[in-house]
MDTraj code that builds the backbone (N, CA, C; nanometers):
import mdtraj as md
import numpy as np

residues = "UNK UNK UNK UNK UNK UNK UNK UNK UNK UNK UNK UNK UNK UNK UNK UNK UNK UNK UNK UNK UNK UNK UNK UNK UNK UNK UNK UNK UNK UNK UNK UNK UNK UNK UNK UNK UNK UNK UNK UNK UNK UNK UNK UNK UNK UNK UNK UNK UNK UNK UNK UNK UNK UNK UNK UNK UNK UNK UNK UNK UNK UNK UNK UNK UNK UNK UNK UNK UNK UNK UNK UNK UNK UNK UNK UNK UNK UNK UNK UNK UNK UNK UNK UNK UNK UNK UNK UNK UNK UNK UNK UNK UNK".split()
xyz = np.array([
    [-3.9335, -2.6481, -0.1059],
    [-3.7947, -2.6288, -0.1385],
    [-3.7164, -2.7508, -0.0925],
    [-3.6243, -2.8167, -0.1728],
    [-3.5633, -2.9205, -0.1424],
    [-3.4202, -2.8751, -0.0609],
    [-3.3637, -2.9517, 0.0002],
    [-3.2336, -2.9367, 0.0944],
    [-3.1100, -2.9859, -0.0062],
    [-3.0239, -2.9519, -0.0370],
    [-2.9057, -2.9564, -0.1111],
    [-2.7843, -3.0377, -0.0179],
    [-2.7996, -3.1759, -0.0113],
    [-2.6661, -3.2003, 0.1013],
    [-2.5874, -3.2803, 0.0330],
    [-2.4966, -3.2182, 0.0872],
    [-2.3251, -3.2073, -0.0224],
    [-2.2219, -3.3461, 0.0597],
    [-2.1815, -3.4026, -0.0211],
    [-2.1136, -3.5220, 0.0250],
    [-1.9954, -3.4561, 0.0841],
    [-1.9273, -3.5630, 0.1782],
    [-1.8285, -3.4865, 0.2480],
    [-1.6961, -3.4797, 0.1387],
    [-1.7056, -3.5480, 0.0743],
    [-1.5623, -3.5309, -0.0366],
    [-1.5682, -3.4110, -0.1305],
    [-1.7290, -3.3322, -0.1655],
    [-1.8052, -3.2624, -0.2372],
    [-1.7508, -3.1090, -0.1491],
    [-1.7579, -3.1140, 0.0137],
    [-1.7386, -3.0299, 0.0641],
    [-1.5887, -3.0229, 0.1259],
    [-1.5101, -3.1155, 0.0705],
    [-1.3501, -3.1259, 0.1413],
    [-1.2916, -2.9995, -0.0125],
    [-1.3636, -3.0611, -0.1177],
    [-1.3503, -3.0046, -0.2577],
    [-1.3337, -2.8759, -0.2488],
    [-1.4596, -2.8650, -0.1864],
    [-1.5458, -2.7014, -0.2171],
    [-1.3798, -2.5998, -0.1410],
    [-1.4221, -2.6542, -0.0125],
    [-1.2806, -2.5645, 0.0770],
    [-1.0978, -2.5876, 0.0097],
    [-1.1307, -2.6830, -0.0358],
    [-0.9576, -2.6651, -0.1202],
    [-0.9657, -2.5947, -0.2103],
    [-1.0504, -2.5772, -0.2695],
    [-1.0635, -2.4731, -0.4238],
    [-1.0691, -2.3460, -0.3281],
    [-1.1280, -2.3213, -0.2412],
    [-1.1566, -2.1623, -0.1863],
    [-1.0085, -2.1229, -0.1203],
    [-0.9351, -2.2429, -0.0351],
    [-0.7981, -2.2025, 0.0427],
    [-0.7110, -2.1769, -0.0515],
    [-0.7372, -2.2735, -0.1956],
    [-0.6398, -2.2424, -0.2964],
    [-0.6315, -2.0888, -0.3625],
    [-0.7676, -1.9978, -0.3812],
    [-0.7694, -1.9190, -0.3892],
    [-0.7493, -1.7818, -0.3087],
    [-0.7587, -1.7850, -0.1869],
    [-0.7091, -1.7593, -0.0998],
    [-0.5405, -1.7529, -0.1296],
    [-0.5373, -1.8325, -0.1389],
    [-0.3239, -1.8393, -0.1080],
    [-0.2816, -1.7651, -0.2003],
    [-0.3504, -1.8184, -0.3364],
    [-0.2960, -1.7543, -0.4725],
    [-0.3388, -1.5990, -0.4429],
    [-0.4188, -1.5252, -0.3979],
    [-0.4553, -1.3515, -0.3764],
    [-0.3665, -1.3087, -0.3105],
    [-0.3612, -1.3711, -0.1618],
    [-0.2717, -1.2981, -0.0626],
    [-0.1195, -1.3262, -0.1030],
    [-0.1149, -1.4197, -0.1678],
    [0.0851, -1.4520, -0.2236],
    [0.0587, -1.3538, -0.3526],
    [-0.0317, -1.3105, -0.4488],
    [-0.0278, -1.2259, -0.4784],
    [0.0229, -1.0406, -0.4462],
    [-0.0589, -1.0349, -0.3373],
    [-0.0300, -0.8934, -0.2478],
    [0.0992, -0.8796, -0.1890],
    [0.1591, -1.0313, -0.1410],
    [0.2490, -0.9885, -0.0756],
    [0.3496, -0.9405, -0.1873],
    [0.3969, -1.0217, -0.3099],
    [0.4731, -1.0077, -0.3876],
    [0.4611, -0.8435, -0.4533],
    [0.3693, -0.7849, -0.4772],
    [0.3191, -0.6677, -0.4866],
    [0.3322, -0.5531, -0.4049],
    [0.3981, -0.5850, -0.2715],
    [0.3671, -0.5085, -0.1607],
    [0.5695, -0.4849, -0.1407],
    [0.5847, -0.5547, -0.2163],
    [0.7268, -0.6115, -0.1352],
    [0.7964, -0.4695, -0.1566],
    [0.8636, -0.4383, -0.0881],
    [0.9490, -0.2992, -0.1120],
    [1.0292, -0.2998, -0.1899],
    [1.0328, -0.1764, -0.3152],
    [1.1512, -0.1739, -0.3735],
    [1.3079, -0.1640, -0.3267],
    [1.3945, -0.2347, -0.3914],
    [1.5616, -0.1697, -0.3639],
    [1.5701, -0.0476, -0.3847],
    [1.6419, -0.0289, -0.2491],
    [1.7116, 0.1319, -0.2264],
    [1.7842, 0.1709, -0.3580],
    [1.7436, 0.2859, -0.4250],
    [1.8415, 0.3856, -0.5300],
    [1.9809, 0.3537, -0.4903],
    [2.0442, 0.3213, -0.6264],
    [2.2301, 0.3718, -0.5872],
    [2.2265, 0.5096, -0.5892],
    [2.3695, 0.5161, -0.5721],
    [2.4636, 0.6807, -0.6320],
    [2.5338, 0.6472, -0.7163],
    [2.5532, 0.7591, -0.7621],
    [2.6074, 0.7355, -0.9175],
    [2.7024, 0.8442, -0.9220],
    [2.8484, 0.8754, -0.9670],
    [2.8981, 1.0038, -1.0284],
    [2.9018, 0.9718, -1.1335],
    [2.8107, 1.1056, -1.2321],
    [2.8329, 1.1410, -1.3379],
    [3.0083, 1.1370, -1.3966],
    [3.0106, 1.0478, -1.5056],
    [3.1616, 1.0698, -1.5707],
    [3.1252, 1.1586, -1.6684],
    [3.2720, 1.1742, -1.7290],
    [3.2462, 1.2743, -1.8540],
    [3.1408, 1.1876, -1.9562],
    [3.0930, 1.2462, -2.0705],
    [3.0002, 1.1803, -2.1591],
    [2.8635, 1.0992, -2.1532],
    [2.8573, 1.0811, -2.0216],
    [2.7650, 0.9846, -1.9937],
    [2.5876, 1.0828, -2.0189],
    [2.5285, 1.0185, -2.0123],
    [2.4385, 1.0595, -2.0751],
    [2.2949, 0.9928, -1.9979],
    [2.1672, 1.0905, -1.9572],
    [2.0414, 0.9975, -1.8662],
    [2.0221, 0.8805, -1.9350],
    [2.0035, 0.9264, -2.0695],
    [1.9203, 0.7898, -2.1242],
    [2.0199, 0.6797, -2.0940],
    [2.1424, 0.7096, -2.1343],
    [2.2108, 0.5898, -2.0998],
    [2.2285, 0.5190, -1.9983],
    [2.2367, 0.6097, -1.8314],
    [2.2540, 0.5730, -1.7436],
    [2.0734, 0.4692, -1.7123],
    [1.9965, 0.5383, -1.7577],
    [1.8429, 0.4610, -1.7431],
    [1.8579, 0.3636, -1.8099],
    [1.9342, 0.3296, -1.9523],
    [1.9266, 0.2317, -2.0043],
    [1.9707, 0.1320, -1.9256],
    [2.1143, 0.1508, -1.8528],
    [2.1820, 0.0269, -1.8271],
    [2.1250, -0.0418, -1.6738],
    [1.9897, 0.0048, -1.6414],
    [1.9651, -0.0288, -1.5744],
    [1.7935, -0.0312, -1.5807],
    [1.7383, -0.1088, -1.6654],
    [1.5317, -0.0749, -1.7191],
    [1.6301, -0.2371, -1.7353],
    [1.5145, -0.2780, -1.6820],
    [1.4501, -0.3791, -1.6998],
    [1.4260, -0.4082, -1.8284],
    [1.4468, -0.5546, -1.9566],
    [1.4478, -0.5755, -2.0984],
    [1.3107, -0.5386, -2.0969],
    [1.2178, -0.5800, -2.0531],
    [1.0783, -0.5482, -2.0785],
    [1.0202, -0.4186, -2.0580],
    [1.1028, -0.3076, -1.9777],
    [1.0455, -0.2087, -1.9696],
    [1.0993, -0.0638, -2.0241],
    [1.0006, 0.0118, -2.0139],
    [1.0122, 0.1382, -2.1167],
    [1.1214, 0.2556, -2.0295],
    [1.2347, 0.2493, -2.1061],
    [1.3853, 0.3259, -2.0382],
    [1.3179, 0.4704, -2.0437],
    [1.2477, 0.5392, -2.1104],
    [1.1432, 0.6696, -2.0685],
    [1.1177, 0.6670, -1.8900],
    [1.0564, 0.5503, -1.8829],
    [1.0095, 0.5801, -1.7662],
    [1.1088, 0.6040, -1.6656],
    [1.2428, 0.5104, -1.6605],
    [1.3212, 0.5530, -1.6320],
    [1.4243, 0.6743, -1.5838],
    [1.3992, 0.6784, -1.6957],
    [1.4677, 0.8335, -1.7262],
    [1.3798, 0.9675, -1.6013],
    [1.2495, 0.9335, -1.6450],
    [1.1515, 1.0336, -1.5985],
    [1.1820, 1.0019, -1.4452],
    [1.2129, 0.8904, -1.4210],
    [1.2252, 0.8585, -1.2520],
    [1.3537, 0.8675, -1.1977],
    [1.4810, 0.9049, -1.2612],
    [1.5612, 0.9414, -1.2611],
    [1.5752, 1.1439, -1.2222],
    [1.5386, 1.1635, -1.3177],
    [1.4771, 1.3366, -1.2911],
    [1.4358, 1.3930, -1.1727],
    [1.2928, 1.2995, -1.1785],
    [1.2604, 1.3023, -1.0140],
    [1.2998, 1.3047, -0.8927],
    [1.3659, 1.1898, -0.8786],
    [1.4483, 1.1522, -0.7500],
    [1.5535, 1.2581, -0.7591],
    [1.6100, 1.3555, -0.8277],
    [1.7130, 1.4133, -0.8557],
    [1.6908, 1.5639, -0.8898],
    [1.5546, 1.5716, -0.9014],
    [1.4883, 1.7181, -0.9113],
    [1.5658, 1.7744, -1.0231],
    [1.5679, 1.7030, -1.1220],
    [1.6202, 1.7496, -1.2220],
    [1.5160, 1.8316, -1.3138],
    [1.5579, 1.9411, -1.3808],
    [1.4500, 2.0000, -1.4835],
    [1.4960, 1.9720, -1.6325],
    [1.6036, 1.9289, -1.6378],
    [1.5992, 1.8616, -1.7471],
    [1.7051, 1.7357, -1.7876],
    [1.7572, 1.7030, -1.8967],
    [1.8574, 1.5819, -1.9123],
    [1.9955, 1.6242, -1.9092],
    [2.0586, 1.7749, -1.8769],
    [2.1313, 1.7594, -1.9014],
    [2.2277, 1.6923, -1.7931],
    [2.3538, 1.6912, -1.7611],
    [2.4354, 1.5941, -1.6638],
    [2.5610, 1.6867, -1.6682],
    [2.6319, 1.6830, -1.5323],
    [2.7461, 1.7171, -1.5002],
    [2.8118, 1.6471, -1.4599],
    [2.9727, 1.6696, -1.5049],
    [3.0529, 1.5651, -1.4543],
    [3.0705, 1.6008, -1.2943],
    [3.1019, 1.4548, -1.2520],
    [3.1089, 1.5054, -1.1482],
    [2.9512, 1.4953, -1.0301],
    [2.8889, 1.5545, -1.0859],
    [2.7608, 1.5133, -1.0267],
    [2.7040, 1.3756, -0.9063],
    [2.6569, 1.3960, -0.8283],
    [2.5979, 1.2593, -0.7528],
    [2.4238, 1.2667, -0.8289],
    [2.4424, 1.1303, -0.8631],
    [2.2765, 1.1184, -0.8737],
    [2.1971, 0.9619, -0.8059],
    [2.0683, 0.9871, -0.7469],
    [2.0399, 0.8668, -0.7376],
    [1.9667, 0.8126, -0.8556],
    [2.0031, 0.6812, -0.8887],
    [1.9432, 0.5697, -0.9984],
    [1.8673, 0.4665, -0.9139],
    [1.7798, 0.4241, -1.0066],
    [1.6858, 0.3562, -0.9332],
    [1.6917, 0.2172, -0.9624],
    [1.7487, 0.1300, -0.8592],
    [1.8289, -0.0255, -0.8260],
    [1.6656, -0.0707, -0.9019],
    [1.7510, -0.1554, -1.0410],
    [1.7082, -0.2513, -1.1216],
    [1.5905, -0.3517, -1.0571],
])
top = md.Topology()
chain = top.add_chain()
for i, resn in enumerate(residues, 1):
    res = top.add_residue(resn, chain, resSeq=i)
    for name in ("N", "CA", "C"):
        top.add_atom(name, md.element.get_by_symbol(name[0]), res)
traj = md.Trajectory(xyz[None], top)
């Protein structure tokens, strides 16, 4: 069996590609890990409406359903309807 010996520029290489990967995972996790913003409060006005209130606050890329559904939740709601007047928490954009 022959011995494999790696030049030192070969092995300065090897460890920058591995630390680089390294950084890029864990700056991954952290960004991932990061805590969401605290829910506002909200009073219900007259007319206002979940979907709407989910709308004005989903993200362009994301699905205002889900919203909505996480809206409910936090609010133990059983369904869409809304009272004026009402406190609800919405979930900070």
């Amino acid at each position: 069996m022959q011995a494999h010996h790696q030049s030192p520029t070969l092995r300065l290489l090897i460890l920058l590609t591995g630390a680089c990967a390294v950084f890029l995972l864990v700056s991954g996790r952290v960004d991932a890990s990061t805590p969401e913003a605290a829910p506002m409060t909200y009073q219900v006005q007259t007319g206002d409406t979940l979907w709407e209130l989910a709308e004005a606050v989903t993200a362009s890329d994301a699905d205002v359903r889900v919203v909505v559904a996480a809206i409910k939740r936090m609010n133990g709601l059983e369904s869409s309807a809304l009272t004026t007047g009402q406190t609800l928490l919405i979930p900070a954009g």
